[in-house]
C-alpha positions in Angstrom: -16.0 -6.4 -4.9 -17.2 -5.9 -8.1 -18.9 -9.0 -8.9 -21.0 -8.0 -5.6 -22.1 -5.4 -6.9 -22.7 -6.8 -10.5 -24.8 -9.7 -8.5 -26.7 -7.1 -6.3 -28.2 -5.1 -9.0 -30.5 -7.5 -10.6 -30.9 -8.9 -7.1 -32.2 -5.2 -5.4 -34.5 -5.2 -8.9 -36.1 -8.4 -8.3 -37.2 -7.9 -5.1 -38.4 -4.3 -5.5 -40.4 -6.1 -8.3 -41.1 -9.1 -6.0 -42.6 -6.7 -3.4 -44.6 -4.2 -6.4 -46.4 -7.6 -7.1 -47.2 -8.2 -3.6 -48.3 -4.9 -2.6 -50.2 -5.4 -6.4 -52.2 -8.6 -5.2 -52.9 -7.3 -1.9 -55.1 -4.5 -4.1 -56.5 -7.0 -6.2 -57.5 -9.3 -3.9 -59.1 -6.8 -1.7 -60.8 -4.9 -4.8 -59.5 -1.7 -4.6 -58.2 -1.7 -8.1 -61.6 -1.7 -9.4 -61.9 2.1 -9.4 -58.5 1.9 -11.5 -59.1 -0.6 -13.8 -62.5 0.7 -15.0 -61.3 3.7 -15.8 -58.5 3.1 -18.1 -60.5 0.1 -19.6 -63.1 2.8 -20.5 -60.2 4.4 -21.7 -58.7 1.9 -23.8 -61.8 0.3 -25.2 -63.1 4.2 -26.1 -60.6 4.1 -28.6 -62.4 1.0 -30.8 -62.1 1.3 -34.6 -62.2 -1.7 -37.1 -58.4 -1.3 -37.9 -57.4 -1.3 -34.0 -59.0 -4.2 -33.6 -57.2 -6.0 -35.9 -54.0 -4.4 -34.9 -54.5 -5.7 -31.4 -55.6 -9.1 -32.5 -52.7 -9.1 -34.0 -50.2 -8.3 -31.3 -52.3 -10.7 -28.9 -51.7 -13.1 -31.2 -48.1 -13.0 -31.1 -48.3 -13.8 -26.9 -50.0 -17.0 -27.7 -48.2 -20.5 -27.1 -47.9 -21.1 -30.9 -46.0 -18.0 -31.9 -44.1 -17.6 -28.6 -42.7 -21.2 -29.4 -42.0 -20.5 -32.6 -40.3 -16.9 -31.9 -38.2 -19.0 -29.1 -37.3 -21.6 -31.0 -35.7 -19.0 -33.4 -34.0 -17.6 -30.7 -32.6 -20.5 -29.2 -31.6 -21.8 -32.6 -29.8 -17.8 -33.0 -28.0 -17.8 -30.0 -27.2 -21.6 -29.7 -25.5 -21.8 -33.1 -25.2 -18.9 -35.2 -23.6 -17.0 -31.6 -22.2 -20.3 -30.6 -23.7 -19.6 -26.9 -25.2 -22.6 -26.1 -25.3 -21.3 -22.2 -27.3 -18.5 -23.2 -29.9 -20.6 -25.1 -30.3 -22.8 -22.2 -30.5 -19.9 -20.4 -33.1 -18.4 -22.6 -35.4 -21.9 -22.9 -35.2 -22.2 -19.1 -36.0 -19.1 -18.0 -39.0 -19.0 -20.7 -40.3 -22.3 -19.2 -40.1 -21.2 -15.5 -42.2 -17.9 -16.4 -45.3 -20.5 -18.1 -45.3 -22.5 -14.7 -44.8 -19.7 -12.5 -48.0 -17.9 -14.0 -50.1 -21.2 -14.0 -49.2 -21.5 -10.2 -50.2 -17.8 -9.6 -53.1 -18.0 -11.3 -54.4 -21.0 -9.4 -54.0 -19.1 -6.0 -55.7 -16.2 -7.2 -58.2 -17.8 -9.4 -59.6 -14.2 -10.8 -62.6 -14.4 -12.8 -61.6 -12.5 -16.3 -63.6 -9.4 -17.5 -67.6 -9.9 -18.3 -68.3 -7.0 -20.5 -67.6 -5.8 -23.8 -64.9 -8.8 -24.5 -64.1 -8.8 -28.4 -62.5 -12.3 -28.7 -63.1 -15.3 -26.3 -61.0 -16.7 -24.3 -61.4 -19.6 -20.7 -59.3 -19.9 -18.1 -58.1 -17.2 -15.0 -57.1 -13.8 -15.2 -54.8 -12.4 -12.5 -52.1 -12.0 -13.6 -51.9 -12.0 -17.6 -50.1 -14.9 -19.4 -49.4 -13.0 -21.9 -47.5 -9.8 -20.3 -45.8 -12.2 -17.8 -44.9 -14.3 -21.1 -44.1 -10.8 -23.6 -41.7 -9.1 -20.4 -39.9 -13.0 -19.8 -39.3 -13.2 -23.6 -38.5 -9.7 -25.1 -36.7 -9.0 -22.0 -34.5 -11.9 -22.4 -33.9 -11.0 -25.8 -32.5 -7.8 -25.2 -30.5 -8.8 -22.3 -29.2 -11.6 -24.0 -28.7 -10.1 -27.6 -27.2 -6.5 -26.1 -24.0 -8.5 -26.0 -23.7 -9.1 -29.5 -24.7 -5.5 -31.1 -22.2 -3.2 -30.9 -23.8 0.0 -32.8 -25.9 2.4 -30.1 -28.2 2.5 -32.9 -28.9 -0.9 -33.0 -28.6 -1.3 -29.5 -31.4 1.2 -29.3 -33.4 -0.2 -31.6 -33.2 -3.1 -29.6 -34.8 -1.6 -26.7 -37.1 -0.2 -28.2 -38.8 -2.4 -30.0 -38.4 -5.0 -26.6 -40.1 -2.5 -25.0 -42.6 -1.9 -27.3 -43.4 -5.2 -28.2 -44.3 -5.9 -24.0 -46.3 -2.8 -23.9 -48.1 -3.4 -27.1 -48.8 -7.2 -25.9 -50.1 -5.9 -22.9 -52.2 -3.2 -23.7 -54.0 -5.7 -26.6 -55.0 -7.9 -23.7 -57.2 -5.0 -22.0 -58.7 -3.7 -25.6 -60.1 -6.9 -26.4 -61.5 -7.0 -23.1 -60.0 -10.4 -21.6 -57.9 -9.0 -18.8 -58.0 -6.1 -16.2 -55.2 -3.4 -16.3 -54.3 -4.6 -13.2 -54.1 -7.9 -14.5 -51.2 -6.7 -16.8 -49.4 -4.6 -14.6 -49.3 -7.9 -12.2 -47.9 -9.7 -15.1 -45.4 -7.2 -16.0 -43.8 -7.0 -12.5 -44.0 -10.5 -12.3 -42.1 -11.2 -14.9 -39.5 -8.6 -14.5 -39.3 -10.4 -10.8 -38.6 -13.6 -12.4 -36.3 -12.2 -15.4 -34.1 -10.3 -13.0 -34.2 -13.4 -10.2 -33.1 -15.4 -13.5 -30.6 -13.0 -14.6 -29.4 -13.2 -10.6 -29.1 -17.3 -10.7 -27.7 -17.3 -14.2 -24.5 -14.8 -12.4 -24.3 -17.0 -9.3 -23.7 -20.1 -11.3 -20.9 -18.6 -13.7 -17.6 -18.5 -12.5 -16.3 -15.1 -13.1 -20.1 -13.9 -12.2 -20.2 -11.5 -15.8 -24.1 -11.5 -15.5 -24.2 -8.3 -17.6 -23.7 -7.8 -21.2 -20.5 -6.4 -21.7 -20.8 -1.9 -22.2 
């Protein structure tokens, strides 16, 4: 009984995700996010100064493919040998390289056009939904699922969290101020993401045998 229920939780998230995107790219495609997305990107890019800029080049930086490899390599290498969970850095790699493909296949199907005005740094290629909050929610999220297990202080625990969350948030919000994606672009990223971590998170419990997909309290 209880491994049901261990297995249903992420399972109930990931569709409620799974169905939040959908309802999400029903709006999209039908443009009635436009109203929404002008407004905060108003919002967003109002805020322009020199130093934000750089401050959000920065954190955009850290959502492209160089830096994600390298902060995932560092990862695997942490939980493959220095925790001796080699399951959990497969784990980890895998569910990293399912979130790239996933987005490249969504993209395609949608094949948004990105933002024409105001855009600070340039950048090709589709926008719905963002690489790089599908790619910041996969990673950071499976960080602090993963690594929960092995801190045992609640301050570090929450320190954890915190700076998971506001790495993703940070990553996300850098995407509209430099003018490359749509708020609605990232919010399609981050519930696609957390559909794929928690459908992850799901699999990973199915294919254990005592089904412990949840850090230990």
């Amino acid at each position: 009984m209880c491994r049901k229920i261990s297995l249903f939780r992420p399972l109930l998230i990931c569709l409620l995700c799974l169905f939040g995107f959908g309802g999400f790219s029903l709006l999209v495609a039908l443009g009635w996010t436009v109203s929404f997305d002008l407004r905060l990107i108003n919002f967003i890019q109002g805020l322009e100064t020199p130093l934000l800029t750089k401050i959000m080049k920065f954190f955009t930086y850290l959502g492209n493919p160089v830096p994600l490899a390298c902060i995932s390599a560092m990862a695997f290498i942490l939980l493959s040998v220095i925790f001796r969970r080699s399951a959990e850095g497969i784990f980890f790699a895998g569910l990293l390289a399912g979130s790239v493909l996933l987005n490249e296949t969504i993209k395609q199907i949608f094949r948004r056009s990105r933002p024409a005005f105001h855009r600070i740094i340039a950048i090709g290629g589709f926008s719905f939904p963002s690489g790089h909050s599908m790619a910041a929610f996969s990673l950071y999220g499976t960080l602090a699922f993963l690594l929960w297990r092995h801190i045992r202080s609640a301050a570090g625990r929450g320190l954890l969290l915190f700076s998971s969350a506001a790495m993703i948030l940070l990553i996300g919000v850098s995407r509209i101020y430099l003018g490359v994606h749509y708020p609605s672009d990232v919010a399609g990223g981050y519930l696609a993401g957390a559909s794929w971590l928690f459908f992850s998170i799901w699999i990973g419990g199915k294919l254990k045998k005592d089904g412990s997909i949840s850090p230990p309290g």
